[in-house]
N, CA, C and O atoms as a MOPAC input file, in Angstrom:
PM7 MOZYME 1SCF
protein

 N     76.95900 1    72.69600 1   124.43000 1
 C     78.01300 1    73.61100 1   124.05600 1
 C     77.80100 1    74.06000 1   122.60700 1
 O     77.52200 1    73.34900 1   121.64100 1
 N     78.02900 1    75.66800 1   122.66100 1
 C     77.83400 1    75.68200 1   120.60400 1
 C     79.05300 1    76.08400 1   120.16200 1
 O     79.82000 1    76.99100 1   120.48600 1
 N     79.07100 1    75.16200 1   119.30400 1
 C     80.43200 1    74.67400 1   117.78500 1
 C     80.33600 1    76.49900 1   117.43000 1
 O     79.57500 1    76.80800 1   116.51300 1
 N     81.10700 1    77.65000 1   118.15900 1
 C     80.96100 1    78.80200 1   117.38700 1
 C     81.71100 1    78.45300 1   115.80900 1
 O     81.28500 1    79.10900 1   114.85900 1
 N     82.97100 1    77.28300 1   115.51600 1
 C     83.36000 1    77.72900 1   114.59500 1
 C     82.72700 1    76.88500 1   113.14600 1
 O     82.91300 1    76.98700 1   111.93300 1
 N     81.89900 1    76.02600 1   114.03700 1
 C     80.89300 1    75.71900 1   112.79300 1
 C     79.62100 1    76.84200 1   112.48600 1
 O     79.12700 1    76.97200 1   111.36600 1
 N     79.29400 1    77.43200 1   113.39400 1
 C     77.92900 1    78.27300 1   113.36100 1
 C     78.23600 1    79.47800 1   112.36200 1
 O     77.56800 1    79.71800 1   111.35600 1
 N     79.56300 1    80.34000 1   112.87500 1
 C     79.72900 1    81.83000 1   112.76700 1
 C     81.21400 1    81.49200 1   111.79500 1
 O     81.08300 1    81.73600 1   110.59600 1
 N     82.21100 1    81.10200 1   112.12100 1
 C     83.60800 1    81.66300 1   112.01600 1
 C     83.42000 1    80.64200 1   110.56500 1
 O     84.06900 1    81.04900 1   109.60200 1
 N     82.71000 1    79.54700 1   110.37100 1
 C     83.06600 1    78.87700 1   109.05000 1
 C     82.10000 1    79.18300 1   107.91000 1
 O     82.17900 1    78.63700 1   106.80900 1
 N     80.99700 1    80.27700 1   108.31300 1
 C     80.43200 1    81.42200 1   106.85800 1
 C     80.63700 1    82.22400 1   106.91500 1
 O     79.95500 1    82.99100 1   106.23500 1
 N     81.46400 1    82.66100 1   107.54400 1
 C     82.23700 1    84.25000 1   108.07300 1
 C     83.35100 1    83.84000 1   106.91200 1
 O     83.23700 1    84.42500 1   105.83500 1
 N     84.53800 1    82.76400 1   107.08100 1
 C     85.47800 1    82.43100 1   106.09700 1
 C     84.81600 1    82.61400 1   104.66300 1
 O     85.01600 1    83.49900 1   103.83100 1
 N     83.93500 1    81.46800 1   104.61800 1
 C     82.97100 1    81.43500 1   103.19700 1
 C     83.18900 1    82.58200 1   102.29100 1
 O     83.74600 1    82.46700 1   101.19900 1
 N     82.60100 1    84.01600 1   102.91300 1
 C     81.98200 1    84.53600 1   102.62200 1
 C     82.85800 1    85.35800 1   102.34100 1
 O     82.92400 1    85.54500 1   101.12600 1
 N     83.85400 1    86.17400 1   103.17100 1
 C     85.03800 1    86.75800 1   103.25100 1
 C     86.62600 1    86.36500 1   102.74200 1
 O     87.46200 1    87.04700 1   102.15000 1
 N     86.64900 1    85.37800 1   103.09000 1
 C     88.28000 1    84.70400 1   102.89000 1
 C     88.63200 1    84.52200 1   101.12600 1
 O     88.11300 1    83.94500 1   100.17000 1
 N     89.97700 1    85.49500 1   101.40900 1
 C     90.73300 1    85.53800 1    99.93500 1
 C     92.12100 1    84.62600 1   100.10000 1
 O     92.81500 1    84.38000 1   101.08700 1
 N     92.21300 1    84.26400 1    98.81100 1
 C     93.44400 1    83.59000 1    98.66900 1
 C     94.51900 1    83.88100 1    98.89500 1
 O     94.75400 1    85.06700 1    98.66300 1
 N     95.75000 1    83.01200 1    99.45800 1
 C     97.30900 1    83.55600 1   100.22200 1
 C     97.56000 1    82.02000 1    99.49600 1
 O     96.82800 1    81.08700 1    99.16600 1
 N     99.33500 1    82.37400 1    99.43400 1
 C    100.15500 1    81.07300 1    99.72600 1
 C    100.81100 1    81.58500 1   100.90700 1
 O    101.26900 1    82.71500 1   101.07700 1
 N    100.78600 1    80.10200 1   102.10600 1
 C    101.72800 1    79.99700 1   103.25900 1
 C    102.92000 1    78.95300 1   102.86900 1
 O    102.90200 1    77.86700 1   102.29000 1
 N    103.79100 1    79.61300 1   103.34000 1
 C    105.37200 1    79.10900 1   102.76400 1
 C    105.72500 1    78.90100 1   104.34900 1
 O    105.73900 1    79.89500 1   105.07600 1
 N    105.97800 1    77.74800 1   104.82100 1
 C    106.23500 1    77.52700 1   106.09800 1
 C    107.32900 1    77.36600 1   106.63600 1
 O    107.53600 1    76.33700 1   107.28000 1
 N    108.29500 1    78.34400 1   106.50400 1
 C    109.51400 1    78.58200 1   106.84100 1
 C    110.05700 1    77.55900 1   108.66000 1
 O    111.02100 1    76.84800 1   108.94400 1
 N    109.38600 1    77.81600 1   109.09200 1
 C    109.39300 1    77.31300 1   110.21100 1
 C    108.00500 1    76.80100 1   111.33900 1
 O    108.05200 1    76.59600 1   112.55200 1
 N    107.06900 1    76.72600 1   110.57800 1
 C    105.89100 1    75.29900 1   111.11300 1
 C    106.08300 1    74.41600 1   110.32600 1
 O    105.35100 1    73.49400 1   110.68700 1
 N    106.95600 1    73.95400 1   108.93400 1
 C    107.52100 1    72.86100 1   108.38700 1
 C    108.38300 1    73.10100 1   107.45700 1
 O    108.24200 1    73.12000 1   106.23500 1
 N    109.43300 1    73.31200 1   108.21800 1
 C    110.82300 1    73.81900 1   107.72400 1
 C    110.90400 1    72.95100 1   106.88700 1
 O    110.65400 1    71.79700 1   107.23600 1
 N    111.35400 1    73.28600 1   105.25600 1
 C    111.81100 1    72.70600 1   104.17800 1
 C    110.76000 1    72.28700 1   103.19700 1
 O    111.09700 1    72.00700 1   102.04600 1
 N    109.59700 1    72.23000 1   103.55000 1
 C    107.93600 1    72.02500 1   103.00300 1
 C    107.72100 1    72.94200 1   101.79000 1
 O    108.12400 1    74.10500 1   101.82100 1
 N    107.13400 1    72.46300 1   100.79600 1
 C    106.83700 1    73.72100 1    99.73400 1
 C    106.09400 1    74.46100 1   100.60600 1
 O    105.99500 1    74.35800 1   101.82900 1
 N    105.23800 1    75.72400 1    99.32700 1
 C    104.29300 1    76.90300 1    99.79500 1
 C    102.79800 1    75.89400 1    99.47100 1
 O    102.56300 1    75.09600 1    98.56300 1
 N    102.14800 1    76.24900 1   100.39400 1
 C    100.59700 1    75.90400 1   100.14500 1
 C     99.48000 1    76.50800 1    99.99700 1
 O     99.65500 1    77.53000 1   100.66000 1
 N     97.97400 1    76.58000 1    99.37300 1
 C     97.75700 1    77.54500 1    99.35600 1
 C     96.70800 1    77.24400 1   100.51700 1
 O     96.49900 1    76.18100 1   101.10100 1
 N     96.01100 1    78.69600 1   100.70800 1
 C     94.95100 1    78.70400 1   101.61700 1
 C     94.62700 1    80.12700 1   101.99500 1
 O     95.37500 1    81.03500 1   101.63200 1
 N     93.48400 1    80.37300 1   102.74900 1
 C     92.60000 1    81.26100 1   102.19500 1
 C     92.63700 1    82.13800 1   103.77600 1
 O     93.08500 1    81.41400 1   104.66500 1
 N     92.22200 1    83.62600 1   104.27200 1
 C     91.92000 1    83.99200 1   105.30100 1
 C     91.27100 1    85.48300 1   104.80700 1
 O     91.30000 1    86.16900 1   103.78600 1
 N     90.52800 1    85.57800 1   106.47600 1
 C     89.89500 1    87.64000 1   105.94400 1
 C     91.22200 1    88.84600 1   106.33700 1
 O     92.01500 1    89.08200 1   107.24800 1
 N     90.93300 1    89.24200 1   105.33100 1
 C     92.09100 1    90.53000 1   105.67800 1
 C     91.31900 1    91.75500 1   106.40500 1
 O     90.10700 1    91.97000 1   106.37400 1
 N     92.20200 1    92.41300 1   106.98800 1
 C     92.07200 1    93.47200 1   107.73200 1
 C     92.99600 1    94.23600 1   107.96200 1
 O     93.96800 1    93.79700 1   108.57700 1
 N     92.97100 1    95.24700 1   107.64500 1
 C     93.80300 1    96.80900 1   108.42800 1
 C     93.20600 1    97.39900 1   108.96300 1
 O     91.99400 1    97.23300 1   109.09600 1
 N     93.92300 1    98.35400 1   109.48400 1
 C     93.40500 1    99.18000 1   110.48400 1
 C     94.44600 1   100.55800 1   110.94900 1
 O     95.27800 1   100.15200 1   111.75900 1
 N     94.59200 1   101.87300 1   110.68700 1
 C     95.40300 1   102.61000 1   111.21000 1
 C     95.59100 1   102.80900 1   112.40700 1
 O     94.59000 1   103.06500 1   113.07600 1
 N     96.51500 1   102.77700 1   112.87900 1
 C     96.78300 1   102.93200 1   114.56500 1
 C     97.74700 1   104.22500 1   114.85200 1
 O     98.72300 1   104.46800 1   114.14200 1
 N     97.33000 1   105.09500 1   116.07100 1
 C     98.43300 1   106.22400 1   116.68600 1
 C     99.00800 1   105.83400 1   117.44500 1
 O     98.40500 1   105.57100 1   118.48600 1
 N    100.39200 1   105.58400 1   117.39100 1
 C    101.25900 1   105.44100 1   118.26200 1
 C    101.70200 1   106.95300 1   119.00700 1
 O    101.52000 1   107.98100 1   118.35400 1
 N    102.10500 1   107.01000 1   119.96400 1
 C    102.54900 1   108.22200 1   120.93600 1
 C    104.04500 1   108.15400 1   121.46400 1
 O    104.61400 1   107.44100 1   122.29100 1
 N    104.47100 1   109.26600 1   120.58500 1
 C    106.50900 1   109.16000 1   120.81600 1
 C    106.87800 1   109.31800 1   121.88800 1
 O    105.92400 1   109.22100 1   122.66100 1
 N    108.24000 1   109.61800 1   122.62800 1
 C    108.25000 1   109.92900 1   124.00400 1
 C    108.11300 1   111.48300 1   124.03600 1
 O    108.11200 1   112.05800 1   125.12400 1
 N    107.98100 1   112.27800 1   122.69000 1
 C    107.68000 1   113.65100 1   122.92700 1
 C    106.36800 1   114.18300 1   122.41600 1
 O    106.10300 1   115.19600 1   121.76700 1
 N    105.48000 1   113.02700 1   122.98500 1
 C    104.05100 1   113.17600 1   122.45900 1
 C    103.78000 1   113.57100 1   121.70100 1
 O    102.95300 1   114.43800 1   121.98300 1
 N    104.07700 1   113.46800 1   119.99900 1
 C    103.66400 1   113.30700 1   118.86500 1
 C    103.38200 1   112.21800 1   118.62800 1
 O    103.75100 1   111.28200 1   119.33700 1
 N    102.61300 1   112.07300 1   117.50300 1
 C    101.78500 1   111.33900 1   117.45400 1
 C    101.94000 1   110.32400 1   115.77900 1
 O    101.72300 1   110.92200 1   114.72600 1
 N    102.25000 1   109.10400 1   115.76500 1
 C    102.96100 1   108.51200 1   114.94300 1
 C    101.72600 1   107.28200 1   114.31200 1
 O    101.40200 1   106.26500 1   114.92500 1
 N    101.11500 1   107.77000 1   112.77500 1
 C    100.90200 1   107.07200 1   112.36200 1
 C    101.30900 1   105.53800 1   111.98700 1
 O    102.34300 1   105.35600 1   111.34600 1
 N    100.48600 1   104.42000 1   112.39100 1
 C    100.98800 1   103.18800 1   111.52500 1
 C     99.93900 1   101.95300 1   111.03000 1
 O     98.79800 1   101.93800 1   111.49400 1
 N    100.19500 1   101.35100 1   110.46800 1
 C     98.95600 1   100.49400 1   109.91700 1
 C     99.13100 1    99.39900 1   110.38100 1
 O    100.30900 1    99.06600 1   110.25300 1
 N     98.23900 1    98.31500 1   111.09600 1
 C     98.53600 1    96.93400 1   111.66400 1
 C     97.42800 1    96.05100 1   110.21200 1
 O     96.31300 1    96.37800 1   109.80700 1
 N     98.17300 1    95.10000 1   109.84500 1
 C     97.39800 1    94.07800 1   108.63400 1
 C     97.12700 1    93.03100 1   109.25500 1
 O     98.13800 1    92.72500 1   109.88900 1
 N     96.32300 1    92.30800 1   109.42900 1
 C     95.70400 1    90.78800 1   109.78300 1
 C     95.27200 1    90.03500 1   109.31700 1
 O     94.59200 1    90.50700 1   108.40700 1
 N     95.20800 1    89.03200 1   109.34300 1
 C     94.84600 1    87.62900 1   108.53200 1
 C     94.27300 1    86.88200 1   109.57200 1
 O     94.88200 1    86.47200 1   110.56100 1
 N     92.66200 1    86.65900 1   109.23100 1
 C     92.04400 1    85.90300 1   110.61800 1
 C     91.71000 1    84.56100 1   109.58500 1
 O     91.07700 1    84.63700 1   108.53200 1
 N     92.28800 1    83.36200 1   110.15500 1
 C     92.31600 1    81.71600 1   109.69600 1
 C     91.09500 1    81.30200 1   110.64200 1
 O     90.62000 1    81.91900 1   111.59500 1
 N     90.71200 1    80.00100 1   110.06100 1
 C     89.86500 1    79.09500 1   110.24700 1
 C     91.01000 1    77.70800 1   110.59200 1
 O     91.43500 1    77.00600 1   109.67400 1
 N     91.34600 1    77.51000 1   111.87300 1
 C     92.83500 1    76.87500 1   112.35200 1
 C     92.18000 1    75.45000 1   111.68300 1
 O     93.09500 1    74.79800 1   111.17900 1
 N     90.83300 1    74.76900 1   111.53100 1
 C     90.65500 1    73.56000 1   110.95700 1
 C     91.61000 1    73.03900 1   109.45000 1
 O     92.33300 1    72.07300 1   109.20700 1
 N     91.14000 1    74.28100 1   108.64100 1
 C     91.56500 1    74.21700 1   107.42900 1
 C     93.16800 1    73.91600 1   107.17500 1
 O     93.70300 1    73.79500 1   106.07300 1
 N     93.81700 1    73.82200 1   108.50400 1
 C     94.97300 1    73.78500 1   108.25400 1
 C     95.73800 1    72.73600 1   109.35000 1
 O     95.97800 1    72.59700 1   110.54900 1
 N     95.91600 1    72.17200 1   108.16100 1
 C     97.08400 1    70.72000 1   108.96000 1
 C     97.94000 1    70.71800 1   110.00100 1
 O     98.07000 1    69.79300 1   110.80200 1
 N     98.53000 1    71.75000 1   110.00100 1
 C     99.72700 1    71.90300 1   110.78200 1
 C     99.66100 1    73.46300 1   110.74000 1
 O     99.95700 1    74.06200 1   109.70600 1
 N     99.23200 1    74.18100 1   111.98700 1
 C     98.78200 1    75.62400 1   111.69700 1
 C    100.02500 1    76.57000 1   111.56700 1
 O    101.11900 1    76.24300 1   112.02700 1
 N     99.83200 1    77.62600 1   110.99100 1
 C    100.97600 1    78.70600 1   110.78200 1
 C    102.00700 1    79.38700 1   111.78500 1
 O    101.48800 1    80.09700 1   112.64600 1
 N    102.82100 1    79.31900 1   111.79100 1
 C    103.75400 1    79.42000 1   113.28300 1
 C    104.23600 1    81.04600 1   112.79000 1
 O    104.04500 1    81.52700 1   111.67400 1
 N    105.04200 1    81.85200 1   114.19500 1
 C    105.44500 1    83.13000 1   113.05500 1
 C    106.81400 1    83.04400 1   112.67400 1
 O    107.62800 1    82.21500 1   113.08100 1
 N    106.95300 1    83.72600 1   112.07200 1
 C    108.27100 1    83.95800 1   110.77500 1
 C    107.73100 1    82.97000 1   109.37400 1
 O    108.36000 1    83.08800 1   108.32200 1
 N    107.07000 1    82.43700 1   109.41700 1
 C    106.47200 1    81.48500 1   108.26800 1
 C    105.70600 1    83.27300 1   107.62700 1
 O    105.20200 1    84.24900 1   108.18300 1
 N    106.07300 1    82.81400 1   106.00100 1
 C    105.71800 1    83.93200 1   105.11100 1
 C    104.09200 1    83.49200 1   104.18300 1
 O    103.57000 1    82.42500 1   103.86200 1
 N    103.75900 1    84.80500 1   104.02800 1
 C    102.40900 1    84.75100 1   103.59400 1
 C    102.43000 1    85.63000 1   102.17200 1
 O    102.41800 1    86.85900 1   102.23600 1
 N    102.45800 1    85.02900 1   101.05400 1
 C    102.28400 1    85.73900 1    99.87900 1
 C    100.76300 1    85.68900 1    99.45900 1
 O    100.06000 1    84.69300 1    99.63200 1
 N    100.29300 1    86.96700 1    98.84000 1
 C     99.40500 1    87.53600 1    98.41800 1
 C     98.96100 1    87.82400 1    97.23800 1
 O     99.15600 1    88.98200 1    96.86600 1
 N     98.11500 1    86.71400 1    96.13900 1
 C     98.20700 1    86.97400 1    94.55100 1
 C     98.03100 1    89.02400 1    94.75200 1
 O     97.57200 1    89.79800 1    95.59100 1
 N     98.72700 1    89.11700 1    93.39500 1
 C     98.83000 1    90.74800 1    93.40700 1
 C     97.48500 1    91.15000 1    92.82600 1
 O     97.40900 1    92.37800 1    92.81900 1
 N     96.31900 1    90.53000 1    92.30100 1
 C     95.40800 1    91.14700 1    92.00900 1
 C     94.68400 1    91.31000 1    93.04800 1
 O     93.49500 1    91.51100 1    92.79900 1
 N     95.05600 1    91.29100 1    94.41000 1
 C     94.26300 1    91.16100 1    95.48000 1
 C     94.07800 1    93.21400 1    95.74000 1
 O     93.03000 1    93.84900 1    95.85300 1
 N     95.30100 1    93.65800 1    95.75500 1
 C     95.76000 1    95.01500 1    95.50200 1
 C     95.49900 1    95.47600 1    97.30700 1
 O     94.75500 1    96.35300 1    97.74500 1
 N     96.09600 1    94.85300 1    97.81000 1
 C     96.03700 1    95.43400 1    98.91100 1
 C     97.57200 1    96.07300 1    99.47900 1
 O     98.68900 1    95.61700 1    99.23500 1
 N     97.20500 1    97.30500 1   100.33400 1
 C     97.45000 1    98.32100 1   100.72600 1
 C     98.81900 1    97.93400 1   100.84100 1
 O     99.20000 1    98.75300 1   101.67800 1
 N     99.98400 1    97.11600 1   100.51600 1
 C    101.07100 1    96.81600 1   100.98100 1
 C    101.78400 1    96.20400 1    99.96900 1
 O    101.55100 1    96.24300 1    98.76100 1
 N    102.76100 1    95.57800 1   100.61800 1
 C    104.01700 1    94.72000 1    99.04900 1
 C    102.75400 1    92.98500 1    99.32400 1
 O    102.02600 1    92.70800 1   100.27700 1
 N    102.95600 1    92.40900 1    98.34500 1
 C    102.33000 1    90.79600 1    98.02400 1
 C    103.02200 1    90.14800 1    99.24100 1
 O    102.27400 1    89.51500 1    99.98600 1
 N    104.47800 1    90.21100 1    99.59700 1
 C    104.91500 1    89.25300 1   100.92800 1
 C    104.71500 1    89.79600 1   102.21500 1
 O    105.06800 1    90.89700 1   102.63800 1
 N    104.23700 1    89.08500 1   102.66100 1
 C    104.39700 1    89.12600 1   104.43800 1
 C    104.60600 1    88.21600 1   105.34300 1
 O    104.17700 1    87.06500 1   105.27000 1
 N    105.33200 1    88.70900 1   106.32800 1
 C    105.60900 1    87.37300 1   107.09500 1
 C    104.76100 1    87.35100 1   108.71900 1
 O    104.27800 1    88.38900 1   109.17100 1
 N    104.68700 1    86.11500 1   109.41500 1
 C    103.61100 1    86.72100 1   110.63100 1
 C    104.98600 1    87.09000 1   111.86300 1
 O    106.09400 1    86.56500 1   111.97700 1
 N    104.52800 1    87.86000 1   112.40900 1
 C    104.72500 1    88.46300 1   113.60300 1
 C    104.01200 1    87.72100 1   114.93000 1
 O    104.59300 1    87.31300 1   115.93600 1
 N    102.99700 1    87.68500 1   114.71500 1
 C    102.09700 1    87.14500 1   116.00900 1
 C    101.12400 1    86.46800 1   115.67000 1
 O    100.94500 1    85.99800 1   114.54700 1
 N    100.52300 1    86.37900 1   116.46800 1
 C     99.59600 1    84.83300 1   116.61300 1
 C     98.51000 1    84.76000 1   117.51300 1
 O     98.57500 1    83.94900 1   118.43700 1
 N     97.24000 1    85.69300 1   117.34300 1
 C     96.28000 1    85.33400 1   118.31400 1
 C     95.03800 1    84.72200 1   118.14400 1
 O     94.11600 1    85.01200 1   117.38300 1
 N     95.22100 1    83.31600 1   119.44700 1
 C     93.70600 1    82.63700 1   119.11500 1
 C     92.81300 1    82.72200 1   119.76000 1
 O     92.98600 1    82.97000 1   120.95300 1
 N     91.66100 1    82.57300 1   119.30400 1
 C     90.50100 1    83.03200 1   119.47900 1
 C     89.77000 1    82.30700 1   120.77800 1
 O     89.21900 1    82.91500 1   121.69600 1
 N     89.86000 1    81.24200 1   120.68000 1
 C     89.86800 1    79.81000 1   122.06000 1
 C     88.23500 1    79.48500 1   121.28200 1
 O     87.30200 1    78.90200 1   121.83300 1
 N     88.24400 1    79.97700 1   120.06200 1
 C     87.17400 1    79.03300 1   119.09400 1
 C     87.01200 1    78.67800 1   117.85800 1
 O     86.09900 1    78.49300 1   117.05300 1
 N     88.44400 1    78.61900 1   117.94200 1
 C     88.47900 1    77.69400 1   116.29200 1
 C     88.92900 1    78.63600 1   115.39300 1
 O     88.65200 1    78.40200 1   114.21700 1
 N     89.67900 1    79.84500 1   115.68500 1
 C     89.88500 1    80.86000 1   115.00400 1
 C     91.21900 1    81.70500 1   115.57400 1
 O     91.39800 1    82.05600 1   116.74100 1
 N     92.08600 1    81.92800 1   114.45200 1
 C     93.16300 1    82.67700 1   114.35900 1
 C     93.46400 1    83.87600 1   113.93300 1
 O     93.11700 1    84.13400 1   112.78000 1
 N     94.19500 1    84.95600 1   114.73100 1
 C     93.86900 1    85.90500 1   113.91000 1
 C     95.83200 1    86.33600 1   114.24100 1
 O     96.36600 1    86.54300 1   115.33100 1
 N     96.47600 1    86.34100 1   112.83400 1
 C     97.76500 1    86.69000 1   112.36200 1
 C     98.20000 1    87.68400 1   112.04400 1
 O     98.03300 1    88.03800 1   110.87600 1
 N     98.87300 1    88.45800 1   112.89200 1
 C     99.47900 1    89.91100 1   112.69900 1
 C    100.77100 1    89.80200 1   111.60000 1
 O    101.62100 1    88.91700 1   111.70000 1
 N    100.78200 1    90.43700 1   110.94700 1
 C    101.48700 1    90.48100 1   109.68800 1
 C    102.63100 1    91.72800 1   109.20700 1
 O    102.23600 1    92.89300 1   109.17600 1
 N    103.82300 1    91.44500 1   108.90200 1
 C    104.70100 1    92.79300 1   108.68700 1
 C    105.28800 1    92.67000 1   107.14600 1
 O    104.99600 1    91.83300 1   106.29200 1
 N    105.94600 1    93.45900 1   107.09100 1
 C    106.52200 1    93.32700 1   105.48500 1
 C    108.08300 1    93.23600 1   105.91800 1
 O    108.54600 1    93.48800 1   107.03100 1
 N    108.76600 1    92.81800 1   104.77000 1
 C    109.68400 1    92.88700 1   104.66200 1
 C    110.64800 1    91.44200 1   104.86200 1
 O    110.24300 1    90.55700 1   104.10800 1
 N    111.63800 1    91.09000 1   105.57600 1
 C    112.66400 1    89.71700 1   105.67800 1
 C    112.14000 1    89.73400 1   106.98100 1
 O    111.94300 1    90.73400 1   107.67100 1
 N    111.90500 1    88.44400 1   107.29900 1
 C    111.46500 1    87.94100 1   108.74300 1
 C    112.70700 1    87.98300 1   109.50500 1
 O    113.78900 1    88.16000 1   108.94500 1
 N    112.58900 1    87.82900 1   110.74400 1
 C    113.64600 1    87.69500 1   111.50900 1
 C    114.09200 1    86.46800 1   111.69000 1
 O    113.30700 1    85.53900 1   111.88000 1
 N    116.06600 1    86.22100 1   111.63900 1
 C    115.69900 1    84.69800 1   111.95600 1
 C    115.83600 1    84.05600 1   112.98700 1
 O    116.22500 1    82.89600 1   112.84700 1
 N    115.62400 1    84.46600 1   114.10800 1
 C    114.95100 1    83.46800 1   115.41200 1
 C    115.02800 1    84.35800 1   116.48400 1
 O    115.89700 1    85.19300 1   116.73400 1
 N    114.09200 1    84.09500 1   117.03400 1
 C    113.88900 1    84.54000 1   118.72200 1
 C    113.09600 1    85.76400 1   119.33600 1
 O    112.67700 1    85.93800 1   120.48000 1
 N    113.01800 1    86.64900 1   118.06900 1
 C    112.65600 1    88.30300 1   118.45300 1
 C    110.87400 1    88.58700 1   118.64800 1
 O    110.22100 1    89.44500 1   119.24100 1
 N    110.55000 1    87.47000 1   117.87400 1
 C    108.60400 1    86.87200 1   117.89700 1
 C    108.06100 1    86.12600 1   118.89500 1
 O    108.79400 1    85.27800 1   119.40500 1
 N    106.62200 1    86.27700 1   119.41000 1
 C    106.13500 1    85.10600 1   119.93700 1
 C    106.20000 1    83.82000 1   119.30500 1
 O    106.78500 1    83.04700 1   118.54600 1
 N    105.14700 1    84.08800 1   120.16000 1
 C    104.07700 1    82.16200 1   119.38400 1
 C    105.63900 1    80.84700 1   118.88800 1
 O    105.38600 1    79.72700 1   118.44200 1

């Protein structure tokens, strides 16, 4: 069997992955913020209204290395962003979703603004 997330996904991190604090609102409710590292990504997306116009929006991601982390990131848990990072958005975000890879790898859909507080998210 090959270890993809020793081969690929753990010099892929290396090489790519910038610094975040995860504040774990709810994968360890009451826990300080910790820090830790993932690759960012955007991407513009067209959404289609019900009067077929056509509605810009941007999806942000955070793909983790699930080892590196003790107790992995659940959503509504918030993700701050040192500001010299200067990416395309405000420094806080909180996750929305949660998709894994089924090899050792996470990849965290991300929104701005006050998380919701319970029920309206997966994961």
């Amino acid at each position: 069997m090959i270890d993809f997330a020793a081969l690929a996904l753990g010099p892929g991190i290396d090489a790519f992955a910038r610094p975040i604090s995860v504040c774990p609102v709810r994968s360890q409710p009451g826990k300080p913020a910790y820090p830790a590292r993932g690759v960012w990504s955007s991407r513009n997306l067209d959404v289609a209204t019900e009067d077929n116009r056509l509605l810009n929006s941007r999806t942000l991601t955070l793909g983790i290395r699930l080892s590196e982390f003790a107790i992995p990131p659940k959503t509504r848990d918030i993700i701050d962003v040192p500001a010299y990072l200067s990416l395309p958005t405000e420094n806080t975000l909180w996750i929305d979703d949660i998709d894994l890879d089924g090899q050792g790898g996470a990849t965290l859909f991300l929104k701005r603004g006050v998380p919701p507080k319970s029920g309206a998210t997966g994961s």
